[in-house]
N, CA and C atoms as a LAMMPS dump frame, in Angstrom:
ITEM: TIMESTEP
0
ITEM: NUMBER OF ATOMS
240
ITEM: BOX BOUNDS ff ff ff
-5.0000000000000000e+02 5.0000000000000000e+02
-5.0000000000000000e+02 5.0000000000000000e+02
-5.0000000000000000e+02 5.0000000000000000e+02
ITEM: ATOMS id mol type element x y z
1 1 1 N -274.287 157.735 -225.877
2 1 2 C -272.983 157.197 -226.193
3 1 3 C -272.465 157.856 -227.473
4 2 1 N -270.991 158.333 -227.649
5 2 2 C -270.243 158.792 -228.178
6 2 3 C -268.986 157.763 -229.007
7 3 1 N -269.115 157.37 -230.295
8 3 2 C -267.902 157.12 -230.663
9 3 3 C -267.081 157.975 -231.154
10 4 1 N -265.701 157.731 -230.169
11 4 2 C -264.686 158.825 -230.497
12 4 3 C -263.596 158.314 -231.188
13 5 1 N -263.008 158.648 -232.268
14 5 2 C -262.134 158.445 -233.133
15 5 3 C -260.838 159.388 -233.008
16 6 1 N -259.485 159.013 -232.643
17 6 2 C -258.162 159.21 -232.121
18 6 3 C -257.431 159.45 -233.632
19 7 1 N -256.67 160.274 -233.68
20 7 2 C -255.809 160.631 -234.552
21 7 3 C -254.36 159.451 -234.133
22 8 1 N -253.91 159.269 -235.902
23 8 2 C -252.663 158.191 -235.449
24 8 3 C -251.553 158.948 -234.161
25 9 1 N -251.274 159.973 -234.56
26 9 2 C -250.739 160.819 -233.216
27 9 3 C -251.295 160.636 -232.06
28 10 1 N -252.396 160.7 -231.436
29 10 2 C -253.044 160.488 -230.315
30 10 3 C -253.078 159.145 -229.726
31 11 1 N -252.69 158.057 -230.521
32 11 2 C -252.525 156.366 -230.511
33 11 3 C -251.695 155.856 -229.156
34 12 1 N -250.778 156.626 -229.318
35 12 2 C -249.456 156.447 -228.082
36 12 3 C -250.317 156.75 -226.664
37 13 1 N -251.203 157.835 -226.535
38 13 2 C -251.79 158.156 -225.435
39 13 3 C -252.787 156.974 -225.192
40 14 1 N -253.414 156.27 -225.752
41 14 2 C -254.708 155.978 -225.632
42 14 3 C -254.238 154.306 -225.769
43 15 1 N -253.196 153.864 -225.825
44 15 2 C -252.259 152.432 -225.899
45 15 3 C -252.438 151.927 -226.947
46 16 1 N -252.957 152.702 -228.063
47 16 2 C -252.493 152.177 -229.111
48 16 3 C -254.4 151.997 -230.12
49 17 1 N -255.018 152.21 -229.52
50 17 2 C -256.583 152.336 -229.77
51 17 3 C -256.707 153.719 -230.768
52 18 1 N -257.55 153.055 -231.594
53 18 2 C -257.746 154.359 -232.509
54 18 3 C -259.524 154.966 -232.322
55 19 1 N -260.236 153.804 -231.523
56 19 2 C -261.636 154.888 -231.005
57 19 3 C -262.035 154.018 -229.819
58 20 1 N -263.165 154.759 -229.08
59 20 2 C -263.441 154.062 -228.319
60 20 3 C -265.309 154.817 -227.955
61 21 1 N -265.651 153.791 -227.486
62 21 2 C -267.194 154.771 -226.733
63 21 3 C -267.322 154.772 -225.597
64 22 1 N -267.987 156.352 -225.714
65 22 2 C -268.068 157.196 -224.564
66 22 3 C -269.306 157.649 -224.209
67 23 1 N -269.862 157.63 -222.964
68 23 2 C -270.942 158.288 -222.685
69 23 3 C -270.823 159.579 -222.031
70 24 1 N -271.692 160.338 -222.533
71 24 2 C -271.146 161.674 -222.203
72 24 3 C -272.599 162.436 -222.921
73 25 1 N -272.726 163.627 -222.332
74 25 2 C -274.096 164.547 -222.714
75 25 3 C -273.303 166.068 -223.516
76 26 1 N -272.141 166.32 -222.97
77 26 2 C -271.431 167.558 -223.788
78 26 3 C -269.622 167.375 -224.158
79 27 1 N -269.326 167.844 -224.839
80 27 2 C -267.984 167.688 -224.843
81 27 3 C -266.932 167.515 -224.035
82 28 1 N -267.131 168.776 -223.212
83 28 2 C -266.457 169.083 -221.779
84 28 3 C -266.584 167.578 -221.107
85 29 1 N -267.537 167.117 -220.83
86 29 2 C -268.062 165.663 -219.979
87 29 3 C -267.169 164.888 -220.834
88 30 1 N -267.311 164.579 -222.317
89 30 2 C -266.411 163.883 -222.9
90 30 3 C -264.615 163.671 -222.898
91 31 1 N -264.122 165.141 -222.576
92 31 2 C -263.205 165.053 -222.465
93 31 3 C -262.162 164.621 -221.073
94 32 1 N -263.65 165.027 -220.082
95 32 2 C -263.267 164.807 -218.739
96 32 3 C -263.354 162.895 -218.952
97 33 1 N -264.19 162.579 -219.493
98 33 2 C -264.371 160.753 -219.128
99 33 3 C -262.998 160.361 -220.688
100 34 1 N -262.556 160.865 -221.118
101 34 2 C -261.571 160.163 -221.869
102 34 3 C -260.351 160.556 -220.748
103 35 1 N -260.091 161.303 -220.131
104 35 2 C -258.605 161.827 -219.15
105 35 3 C -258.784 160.954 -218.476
106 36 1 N -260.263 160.676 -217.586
107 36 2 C -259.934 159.831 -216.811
108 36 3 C -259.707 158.265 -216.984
109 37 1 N -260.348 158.194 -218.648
110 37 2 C -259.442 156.824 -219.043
111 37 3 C -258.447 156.48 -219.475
112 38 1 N -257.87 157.81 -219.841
113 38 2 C -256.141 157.383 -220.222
114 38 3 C -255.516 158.383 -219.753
115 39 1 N -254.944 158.801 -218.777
116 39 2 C -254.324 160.055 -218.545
117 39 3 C -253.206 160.198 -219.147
118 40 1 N -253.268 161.323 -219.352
119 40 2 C -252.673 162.161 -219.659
120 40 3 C -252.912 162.579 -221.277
121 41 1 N -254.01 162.443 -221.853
122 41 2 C -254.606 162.63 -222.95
123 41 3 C -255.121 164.26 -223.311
124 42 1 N -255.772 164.512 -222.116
125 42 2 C -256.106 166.013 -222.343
126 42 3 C -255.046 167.188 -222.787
127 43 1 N -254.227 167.231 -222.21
128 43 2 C -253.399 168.211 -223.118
129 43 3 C -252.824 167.871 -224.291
130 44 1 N -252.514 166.326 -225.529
131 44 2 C -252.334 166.287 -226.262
132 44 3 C -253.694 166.575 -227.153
133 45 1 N -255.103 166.726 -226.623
134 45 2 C -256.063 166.733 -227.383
135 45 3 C -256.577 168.746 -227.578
136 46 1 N -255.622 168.999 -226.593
137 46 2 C -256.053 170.893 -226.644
138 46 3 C -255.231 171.488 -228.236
139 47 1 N -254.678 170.522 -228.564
140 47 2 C -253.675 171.005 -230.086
141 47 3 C -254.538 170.198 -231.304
142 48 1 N -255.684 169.528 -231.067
143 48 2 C -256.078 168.806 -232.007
144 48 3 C -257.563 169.738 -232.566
145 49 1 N -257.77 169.159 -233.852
146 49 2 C -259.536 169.814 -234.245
147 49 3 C -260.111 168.803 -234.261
148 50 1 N -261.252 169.108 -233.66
149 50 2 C -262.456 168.334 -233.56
150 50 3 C -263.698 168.409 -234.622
151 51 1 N -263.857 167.503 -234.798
152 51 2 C -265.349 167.264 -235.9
153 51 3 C -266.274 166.52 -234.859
154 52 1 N -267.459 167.042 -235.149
155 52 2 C -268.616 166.501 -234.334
156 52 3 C -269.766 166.117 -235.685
157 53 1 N -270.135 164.578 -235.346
158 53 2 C -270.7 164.445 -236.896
159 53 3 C -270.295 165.197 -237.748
160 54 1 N -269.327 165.142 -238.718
161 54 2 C -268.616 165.755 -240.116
162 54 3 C -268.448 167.184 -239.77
163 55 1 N -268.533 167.717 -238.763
164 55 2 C -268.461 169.126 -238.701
165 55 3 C -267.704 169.913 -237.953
166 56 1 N -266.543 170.735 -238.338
167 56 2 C -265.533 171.224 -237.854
168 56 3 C -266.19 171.631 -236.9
169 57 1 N -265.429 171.651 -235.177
170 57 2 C -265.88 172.742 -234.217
171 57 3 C -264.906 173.519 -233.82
172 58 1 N -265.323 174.426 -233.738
173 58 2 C -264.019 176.04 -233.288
174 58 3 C -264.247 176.111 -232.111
175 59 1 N -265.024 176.016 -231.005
176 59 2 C -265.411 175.916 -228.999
177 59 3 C -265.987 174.299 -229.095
178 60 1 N -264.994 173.628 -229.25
179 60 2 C -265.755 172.54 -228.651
180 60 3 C -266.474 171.981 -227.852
181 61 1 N -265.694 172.264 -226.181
182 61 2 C -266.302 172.662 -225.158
183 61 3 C -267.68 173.172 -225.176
184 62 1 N -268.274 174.207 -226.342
185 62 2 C -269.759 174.732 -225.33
186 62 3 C -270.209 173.281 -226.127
187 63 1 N -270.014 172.626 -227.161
188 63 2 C -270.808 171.741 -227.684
189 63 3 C -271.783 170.466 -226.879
190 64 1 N -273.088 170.444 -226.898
191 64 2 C -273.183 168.909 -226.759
192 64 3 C -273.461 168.081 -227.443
193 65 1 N -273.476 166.885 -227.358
194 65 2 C -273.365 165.471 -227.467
195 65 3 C -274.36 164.619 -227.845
196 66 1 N -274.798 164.445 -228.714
197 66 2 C -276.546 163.673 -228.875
198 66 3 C -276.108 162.304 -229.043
199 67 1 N -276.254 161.711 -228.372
200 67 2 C -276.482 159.86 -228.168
201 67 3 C -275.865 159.532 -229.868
202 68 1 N -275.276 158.396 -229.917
203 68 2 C -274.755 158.189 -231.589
204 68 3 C -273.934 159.03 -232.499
205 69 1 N -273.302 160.343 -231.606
206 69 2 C -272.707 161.07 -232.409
207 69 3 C -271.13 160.195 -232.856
208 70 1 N -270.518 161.194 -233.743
209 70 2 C -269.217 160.465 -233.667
210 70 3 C -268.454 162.261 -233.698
211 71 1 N -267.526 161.889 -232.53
212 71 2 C -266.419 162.532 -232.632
213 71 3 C -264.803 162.462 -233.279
214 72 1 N -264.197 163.123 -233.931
215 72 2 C -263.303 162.479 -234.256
216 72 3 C -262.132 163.852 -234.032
217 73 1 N -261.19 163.275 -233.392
218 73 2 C -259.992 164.134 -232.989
219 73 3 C -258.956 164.551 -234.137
220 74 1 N -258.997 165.248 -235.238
221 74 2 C -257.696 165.023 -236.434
222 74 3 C -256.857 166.578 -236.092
223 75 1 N -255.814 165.944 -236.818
224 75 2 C -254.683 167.101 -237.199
225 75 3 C -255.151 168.147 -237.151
226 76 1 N -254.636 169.247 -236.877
227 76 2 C -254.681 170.62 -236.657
228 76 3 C -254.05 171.269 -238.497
229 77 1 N -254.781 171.846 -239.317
230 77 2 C -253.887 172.509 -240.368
231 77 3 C -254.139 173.925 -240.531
232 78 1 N -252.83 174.012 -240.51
233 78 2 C -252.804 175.359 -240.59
234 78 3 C -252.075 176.328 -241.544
235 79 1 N -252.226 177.545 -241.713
236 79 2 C -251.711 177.765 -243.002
237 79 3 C -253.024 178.864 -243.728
238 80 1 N -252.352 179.195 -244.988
239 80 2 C -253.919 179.394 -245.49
240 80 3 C -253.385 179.334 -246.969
């Protein structure tokens, strides 16, 4: 199990929930079992960065998932 944490932007998709848990073994799996709980979530989440336990990921997708992780969906910044 995965707690996933929603950006205030992402709120509107998800009815207003800011996390929820997920079971899931890799990201990909994760993202597929959050679409199918709120659709239409996946393409507002392809513009977002992901942290997996405190840690920026750049391929989220190849990532997996260890039981108790926390994911958290935030803002994209960009710039340098």
């Amino acid at each position: 199990m995965a707690t996933v944490f929603f950006t205030t932007g992402l709120r509107r998709y998800t009815g207003g929930r800011d996390r929820v848990v997920i079971e899931a073994r890799s990201f990909r799996e994760l993202v597929t079992a959050l679409e199918a709980r709120f659709p239409g979530l996946r393409e507002p989440l392809e513009g977002i960065a992901v942290a997996i336990d405190g840690e920026i990921v750049q391929e989220p997708l190849l990532e997996p998932i260890q039981p108790g992780s926390e994911v958290h969906f935030l803002p994209r910044i960009s710039g340098g």
